[in-house]
C-alpha positions in Angstrom: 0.0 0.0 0.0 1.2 3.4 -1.3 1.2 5.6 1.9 2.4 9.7 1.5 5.5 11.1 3.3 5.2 14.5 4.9 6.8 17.4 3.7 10.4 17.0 4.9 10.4 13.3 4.3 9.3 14.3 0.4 12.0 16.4 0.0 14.8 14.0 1.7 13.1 10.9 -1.2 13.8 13.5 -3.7 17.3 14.1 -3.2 18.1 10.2 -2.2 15.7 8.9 -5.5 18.2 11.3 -8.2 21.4 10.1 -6.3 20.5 6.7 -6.4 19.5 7.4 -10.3 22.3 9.1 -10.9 24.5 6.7 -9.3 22.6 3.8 -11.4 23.5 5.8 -14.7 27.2 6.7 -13.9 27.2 2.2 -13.0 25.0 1.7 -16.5 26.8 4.2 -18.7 27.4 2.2 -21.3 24.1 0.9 -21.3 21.8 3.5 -20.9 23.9 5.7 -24.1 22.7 7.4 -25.8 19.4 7.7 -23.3 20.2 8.5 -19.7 17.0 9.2 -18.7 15.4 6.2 -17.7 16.4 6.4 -13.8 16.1 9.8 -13.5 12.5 9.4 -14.6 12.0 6.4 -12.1 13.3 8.5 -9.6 10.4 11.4 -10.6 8.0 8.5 -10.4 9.2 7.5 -6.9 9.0 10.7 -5.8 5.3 11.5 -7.3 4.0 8.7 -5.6 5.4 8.9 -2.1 6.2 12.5 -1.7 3.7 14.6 -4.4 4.0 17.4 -6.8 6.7 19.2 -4.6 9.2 16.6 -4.8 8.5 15.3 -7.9 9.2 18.8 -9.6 12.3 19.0 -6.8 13.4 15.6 -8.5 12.7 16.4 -12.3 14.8 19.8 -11.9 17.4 17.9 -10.2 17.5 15.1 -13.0 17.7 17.6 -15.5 20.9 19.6 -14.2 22.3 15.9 -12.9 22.1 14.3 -16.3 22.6 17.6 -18.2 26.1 18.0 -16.7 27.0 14.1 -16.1 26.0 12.5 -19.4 26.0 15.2 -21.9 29.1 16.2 -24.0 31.1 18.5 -22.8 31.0 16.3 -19.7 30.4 18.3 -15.8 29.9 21.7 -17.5 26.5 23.2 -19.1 28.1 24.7 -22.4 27.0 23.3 -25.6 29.5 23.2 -28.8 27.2 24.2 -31.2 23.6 25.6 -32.1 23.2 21.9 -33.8 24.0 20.2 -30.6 22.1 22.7 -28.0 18.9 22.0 -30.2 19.3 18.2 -29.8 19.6 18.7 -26.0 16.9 21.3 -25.5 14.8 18.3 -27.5 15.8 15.4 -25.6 15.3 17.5 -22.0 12.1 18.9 -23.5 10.9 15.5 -23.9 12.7 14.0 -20.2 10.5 17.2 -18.7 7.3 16.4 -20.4 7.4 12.6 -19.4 8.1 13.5 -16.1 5.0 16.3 -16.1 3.2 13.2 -17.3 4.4 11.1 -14.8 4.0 13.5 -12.3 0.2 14.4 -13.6 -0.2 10.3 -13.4 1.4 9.7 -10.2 -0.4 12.6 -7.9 -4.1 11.3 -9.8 -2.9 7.8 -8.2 -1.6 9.0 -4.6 -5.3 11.3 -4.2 -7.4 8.1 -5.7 -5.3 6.1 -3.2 -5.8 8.5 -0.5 -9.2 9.1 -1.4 -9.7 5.1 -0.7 -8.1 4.9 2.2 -10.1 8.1 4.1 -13.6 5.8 2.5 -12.1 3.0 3.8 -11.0 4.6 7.2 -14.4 6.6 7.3 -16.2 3.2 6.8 -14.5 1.2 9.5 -15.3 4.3 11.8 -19.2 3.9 10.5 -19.1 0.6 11.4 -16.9 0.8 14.6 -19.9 3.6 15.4 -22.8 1.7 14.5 -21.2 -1.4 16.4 -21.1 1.1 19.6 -24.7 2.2 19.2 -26.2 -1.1 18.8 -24.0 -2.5 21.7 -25.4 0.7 24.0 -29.0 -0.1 22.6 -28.9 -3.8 23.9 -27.6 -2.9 27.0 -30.4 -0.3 27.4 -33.1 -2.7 26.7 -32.1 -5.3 28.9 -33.6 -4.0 31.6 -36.1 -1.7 33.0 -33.4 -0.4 35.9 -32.6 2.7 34.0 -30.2 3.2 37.2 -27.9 0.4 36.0 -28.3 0.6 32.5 -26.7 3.8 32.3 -24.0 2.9 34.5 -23.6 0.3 32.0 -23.7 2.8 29.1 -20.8 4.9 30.7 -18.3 2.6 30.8 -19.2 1.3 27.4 -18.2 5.6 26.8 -15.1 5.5 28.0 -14.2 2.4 26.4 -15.2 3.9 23.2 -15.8 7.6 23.0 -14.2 9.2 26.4 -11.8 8.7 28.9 -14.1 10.4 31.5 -18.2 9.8 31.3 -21.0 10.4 34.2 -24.7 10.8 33.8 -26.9 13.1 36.1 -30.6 12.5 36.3 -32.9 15.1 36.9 -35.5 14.1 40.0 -39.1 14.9 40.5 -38.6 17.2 43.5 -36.4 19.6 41.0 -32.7 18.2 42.2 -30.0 16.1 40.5 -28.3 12.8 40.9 -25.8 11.6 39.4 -26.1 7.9 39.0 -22.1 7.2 37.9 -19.1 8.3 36.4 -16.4 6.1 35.2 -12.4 7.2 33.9 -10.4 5.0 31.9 -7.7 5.1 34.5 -8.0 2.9 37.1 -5.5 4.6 39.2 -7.7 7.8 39.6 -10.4 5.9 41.6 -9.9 8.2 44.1 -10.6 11.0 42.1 -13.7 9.5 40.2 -15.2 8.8 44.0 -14.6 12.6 45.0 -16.8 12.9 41.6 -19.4 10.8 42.8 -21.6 13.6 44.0 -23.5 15.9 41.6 -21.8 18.9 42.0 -23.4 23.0 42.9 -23.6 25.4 40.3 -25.0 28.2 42.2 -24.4 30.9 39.0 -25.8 28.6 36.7 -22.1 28.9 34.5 -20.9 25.3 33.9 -21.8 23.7 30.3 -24.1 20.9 32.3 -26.2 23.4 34.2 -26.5 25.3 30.5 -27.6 22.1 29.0 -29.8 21.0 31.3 -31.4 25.1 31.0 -31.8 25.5 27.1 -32.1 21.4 26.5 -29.0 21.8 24.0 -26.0 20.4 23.8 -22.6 21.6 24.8 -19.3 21.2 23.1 -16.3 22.9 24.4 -13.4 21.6 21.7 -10.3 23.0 23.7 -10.7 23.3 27.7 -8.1 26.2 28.8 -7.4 27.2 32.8 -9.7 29.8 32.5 -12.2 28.2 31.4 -12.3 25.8 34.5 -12.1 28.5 37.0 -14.9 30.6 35.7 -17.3 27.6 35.2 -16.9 25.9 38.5 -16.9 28.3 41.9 -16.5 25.3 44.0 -13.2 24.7 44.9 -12.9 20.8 45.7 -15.2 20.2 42.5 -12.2 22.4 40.7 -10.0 20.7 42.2 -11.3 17.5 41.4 -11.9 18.8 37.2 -7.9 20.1 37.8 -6.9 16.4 39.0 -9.3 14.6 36.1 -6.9 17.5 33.5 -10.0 18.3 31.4 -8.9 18.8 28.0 -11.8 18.2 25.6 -15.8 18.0 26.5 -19.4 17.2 25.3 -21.9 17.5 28.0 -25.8 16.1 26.3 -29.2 16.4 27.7 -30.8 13.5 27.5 -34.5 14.6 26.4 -37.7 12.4 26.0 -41.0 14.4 24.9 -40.2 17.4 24.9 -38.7 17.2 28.5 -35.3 17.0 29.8 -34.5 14.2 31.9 -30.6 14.1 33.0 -27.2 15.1 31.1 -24.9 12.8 29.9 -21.2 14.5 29.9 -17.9 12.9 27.9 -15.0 14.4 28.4 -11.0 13.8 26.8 -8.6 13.9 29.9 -5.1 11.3 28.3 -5.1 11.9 24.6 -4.6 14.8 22.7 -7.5 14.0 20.6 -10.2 16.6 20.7 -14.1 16.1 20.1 -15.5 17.6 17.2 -18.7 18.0 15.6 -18.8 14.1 14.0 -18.2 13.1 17.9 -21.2 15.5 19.2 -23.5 13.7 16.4 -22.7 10.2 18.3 -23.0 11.7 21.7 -26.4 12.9 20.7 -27.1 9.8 19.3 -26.4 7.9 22.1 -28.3 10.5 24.4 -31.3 10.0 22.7 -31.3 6.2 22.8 -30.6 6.5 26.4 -33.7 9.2 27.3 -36.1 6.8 25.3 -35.0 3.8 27.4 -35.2 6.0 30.6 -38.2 7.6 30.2 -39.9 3.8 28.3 -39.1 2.6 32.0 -40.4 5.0 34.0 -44.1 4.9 31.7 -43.6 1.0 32.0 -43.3 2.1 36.4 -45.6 4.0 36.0 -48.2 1.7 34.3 -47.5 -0.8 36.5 -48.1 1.7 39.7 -51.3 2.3 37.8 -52.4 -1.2 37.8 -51.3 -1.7 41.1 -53.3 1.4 42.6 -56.6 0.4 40.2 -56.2 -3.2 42.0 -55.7 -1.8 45.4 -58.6 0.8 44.9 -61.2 -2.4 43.4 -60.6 -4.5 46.4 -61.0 -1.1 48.7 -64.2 -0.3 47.1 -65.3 -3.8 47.2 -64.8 -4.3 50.7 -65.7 -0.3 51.5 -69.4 -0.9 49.7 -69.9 -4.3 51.1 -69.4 -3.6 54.7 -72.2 -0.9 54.9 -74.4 -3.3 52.9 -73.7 -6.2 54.8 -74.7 -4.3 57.8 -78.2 -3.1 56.0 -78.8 -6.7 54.7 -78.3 -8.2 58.5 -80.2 -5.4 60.6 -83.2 -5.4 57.8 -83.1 -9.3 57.9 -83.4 -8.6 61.6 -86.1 -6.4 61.4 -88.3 -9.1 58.8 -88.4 -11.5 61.7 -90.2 -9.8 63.9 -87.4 -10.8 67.0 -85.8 -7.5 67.7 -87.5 -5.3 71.1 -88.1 -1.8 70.8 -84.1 -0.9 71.5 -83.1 -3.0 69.1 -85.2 -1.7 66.5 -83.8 1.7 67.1 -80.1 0.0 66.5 -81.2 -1.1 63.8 -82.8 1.6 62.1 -79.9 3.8 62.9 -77.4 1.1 61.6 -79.4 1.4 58.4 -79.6 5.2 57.8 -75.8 5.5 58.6 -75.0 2.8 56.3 -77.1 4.2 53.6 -75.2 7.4 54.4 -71.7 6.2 54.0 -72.7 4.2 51.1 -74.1 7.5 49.7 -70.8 9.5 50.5 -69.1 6.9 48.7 -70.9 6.8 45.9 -70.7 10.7 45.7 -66.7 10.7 46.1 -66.6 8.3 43.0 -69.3 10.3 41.0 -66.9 13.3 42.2 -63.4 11.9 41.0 -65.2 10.8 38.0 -66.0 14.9 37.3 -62.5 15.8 38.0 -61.0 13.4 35.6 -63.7 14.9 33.2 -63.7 18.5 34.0 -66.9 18.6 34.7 -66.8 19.9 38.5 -67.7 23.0 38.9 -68.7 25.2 41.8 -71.5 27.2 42.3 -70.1 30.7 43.5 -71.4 32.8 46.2 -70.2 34.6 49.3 -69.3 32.7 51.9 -68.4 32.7 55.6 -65.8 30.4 56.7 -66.2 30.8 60.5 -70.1 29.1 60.3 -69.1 26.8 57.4 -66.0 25.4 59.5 -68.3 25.2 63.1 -71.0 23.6 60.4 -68.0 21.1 59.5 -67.3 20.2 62.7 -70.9 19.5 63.6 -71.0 17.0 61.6 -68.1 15.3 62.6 -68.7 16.0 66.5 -70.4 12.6 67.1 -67.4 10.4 66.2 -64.9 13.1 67.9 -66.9 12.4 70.9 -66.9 8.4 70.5 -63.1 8.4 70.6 -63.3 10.9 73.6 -61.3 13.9 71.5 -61.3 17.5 72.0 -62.2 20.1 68.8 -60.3 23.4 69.1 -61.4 26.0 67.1 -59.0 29.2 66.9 -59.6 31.8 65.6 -59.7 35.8 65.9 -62.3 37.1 63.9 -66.2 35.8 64.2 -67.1 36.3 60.5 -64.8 35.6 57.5 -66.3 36.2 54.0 -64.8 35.1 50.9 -66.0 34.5 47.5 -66.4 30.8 47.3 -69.3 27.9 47.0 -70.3 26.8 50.5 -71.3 23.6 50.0 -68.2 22.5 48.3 -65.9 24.2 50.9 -68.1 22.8 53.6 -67.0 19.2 51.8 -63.6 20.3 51.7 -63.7 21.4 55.5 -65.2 17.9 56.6 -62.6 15.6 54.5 -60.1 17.2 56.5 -61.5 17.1 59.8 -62.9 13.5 59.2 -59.1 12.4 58.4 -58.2 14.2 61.6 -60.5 12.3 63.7 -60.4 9.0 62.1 -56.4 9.4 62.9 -55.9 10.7 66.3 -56.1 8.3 68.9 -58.4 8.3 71.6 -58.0 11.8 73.8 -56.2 13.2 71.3 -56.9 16.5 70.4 -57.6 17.8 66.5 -57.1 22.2 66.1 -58.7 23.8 63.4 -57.4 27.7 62.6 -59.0 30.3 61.1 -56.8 33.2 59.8 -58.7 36.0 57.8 -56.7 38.3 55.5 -57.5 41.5 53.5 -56.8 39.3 50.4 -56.5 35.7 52.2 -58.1 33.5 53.9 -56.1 30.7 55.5 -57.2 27.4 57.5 -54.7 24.8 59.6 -56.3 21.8 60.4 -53.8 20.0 62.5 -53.8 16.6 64.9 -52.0 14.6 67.8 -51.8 11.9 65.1 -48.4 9.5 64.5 -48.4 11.7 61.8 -47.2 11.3 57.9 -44.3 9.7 56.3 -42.1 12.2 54.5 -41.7 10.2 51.4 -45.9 9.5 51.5 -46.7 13.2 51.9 -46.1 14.2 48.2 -48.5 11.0 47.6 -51.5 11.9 49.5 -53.4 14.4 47.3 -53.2 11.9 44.6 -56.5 9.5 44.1 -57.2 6.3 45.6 -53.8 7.0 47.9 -53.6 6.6 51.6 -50.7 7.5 53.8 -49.4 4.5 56.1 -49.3 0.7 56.1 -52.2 -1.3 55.0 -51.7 -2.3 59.4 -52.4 1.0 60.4 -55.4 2.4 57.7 -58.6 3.5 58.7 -60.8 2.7 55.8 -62.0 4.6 53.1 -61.3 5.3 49.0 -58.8 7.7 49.0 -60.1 9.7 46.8 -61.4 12.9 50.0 -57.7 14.6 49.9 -57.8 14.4 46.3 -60.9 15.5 45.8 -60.1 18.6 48.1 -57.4 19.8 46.3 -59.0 20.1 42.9 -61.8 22.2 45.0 -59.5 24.4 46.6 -57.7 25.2 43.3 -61.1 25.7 41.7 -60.7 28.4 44.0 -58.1 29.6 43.3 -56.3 28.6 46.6 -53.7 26.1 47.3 -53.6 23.2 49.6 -50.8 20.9 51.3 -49.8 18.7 53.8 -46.9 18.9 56.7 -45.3 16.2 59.0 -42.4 15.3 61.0 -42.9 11.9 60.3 
């Protein structure tokens, strides 16, 4: 295979290919008479294929003066005898120069076609080499559902192929970031890469990952300079730790799934002097999106499955919810048909019956309720309203079971009217939810506060317990439908639908609602 010199290298083939022919000619004298040519033109075609047009010119010149001097009469001088004789040289070097223009025409066209081949073929082994990465990446992606060590996975498939430093941040649902791993092709920074096991702060919002993550575009930064570190990173152990790493080269890519950006993948060249470029960024972004459809195909696949897990939970809740009160109807009216039961008994068992009808009837309106939220079809009927005689009116109706468990009802409060635009009735609904939870989970002679605070532009109401109180990781959870906070040990009963059911009512009006606990 025909491979080019560089420049210098040229040069030197030139010089050594018209001494070697010239060497060949003074050996082959008596051969080569009355043509002397023949090596010097090898020599040009030597030098067109290995070095190009500047040594091959370099090499006809020097053929010329060479065999011009050496070979021709008078011998190591450049005078001709006569007119006759000067023409028959001029001819003969005219004709040495044109074949070795020809030559040197022929042999460039051959060194570019080869060249040509050799940057397809090289471009097609990187294709391939590329294609082979991507597919590789892709299977481990869809070989499981734990997106967590997929991508860990994924980065050191990076630095085995693209980077000698990769780590992946994921964006979580309460608005911070994790980074799931990082991985260097040196093993003897492992110290280092363990310092960069924690996503870093970006407080001004200044390093290339915090950018990406803002705009959702991705970042390359070809040639990392000193500055460029100390004016991205304000930290100093995490510029430390990008000083001990030597950055040198960087891609950081968001990795984005409908519209939405869920983490940043970030490559970076820290032991060659290779830099990325924009063919590199194309297979980082390539990569980035196979990884954000297998992150965010596992969390819809979670999600479903939560989904069918909650729509199981909530059938066998409603089934048991809306056959204990009929249960109890079906017995006390069976009861009642036999003509058995004395006068107090009868009283039992009509009130068993209306407060079974009752509960069945509140349960029938919660689902008739969700049902309109999912729809948008609940809607308030405004009015003016008075909080302080829609909260007592609240608490009047949940009195009778505060009083079974022996619990006291605090209202506090400084004002005796409150009015604020509103629809009673659903506010009144609102009011009793949160009250009933409150009794149903304080334990007996506990105590449940309600406060009433009356602004000029807000109104504001505390409903608090002597409860065990809420999980932290359950409280985001409990507004959501057919979710209760605790163990299935410890729960009370119920759908699950009253909290949620309360928060689309309060933000129908426009107000907010949320839930606090140490735990």
């Amino acid at each position: 295979m025909i491979r080019s010199l560089n420049t210098a290298a040229g040069y030197a083939l030139a010089f050594a290919a018209v001494g070697a022919a010239l060497a060949a000619g003074i050996l082959m004298r008596d051969v080569l008479e009355p043509g002397v040519f023949p090596p010097f033109l090898v020599a040009v075609t030597v030098s067109a294929l290995y070095g190009g047009v500047g040594p091959a010119m370099l090499a006809t010149a020097l053929s010329m003066f060479a065999s011009y001097y050496v070979f021709l009469e008078p011998l190591y001088s450049f005078a001709a005898n006569d007119s006759a004789f000067s023409r028959l040289v001029s001819f003969r070097m005219g004709t040495f120069f044109a074949a070795a223009v020809l030559i040197i025409v022929m042999g460039t066209a051959r060194s570019r076609a080869i060249a040509t081949a050799r940057r397809a073929r090289a471009e097609t082994e990187e294709a391939r080499r590329r294609m082979q990465f991507l597919a590789e990446a892709s299977e481990v992606l869809g070989g499981s559902l734990d997106y967590d060590e997929t991508l860990t996975s994924v980065v050191r498939l990076a630095v085995a192929f693209l980077a000698d430093w990769c780590s992946v941040d994921m964006c979580e649902s309460d608005g911070s970031m994790r980074r799931i791993a990082v991985s260097h092709a040196d093993p003897a920074k492992a110290a280092v890469v363990k310092r960069a096991m924690t996503y870093p702060p970006d407080p001004l919002g200044r390093h290339p990952r915090t950018i990406a993550l803002r705009t959702g575009r991705s970042q390359l930064v070809a040639e990392i300079r000193e500055e460029d570190l100390a004016s991205a990173v304000t930290d100093p152990e995490q510029l430390e730790v990008m000083r001990q790493l030597a950055y040198r080269s960087a891609m950081v890519v968001p990795l984005v799934a409908r519209d939405e950006t869920l983490g940043v993948l970030t490559f970076a060249i820290t032991e060659s002097d290779r830099r990325y470029d924009a063919t590199d960024l194309v297979l980082a972004e390539d990569l980035a999106r196979r990884c954000a459809l297998a992150v965010d195909n596992a969390r819809l696949y979670g999600a479903a499955h939560e989904a069918n897990r909650t729509k199981d939970r909530f059938l066998a809740t409603l089934s048991h919810e809306l056959r204990s009160p009929l249960n109890a109807v079906v017995t006390w009216a069976h009861l009642l048909r036999s003509g058995r039961l004395d006068e107090a008994r009868t009283r039992r068992a009509l009130t068993t019956i209306e407060s079974s009808a009752r509960l069945q009837a509140r349960l029938i309106e919660d689902l008739l309720d969700i049902a309109r939220v999912s729809s948008g079809k609940l809607h308030l009927e405004p009015g003016s309203v008075d909080l302080h005689s829609t909260i007592e009116a609240s608490i009047d109706v949940v009195r009778a079971a505060a009083d079974e468990k022996r619990l006291t009802l605090d209202v506090v409060t400084d004002v005796e009217r409150c009015q604020v635009p509103g629809d009673a009735t659903r506010l009144q609904q609102v009011f009793g939810n949160l009250l009933g939870n409150a009794v149903k989970f304080t334990p007996e002679g506990g105590t449940v506060t309600i406060e009433l605070t009356c602004g000029d532009t807000e109104a504001t109401v505390v409903v608090q317990d002597s409860g065990a109180g809420i999980a932290p990781d359950q409280l985001p959870r409990i507004f959501e439908p057919f979710q209760q906070a605790g163990t299935a040990s410890v729960r009370k009963g119920g759908l699950g639908l009253g909290l949620a059911i309360s928060r689309h009512l309060i933000e129908l009006h426009h107000g907010t609602i949320r839930a606090e606990s140490a735990g």
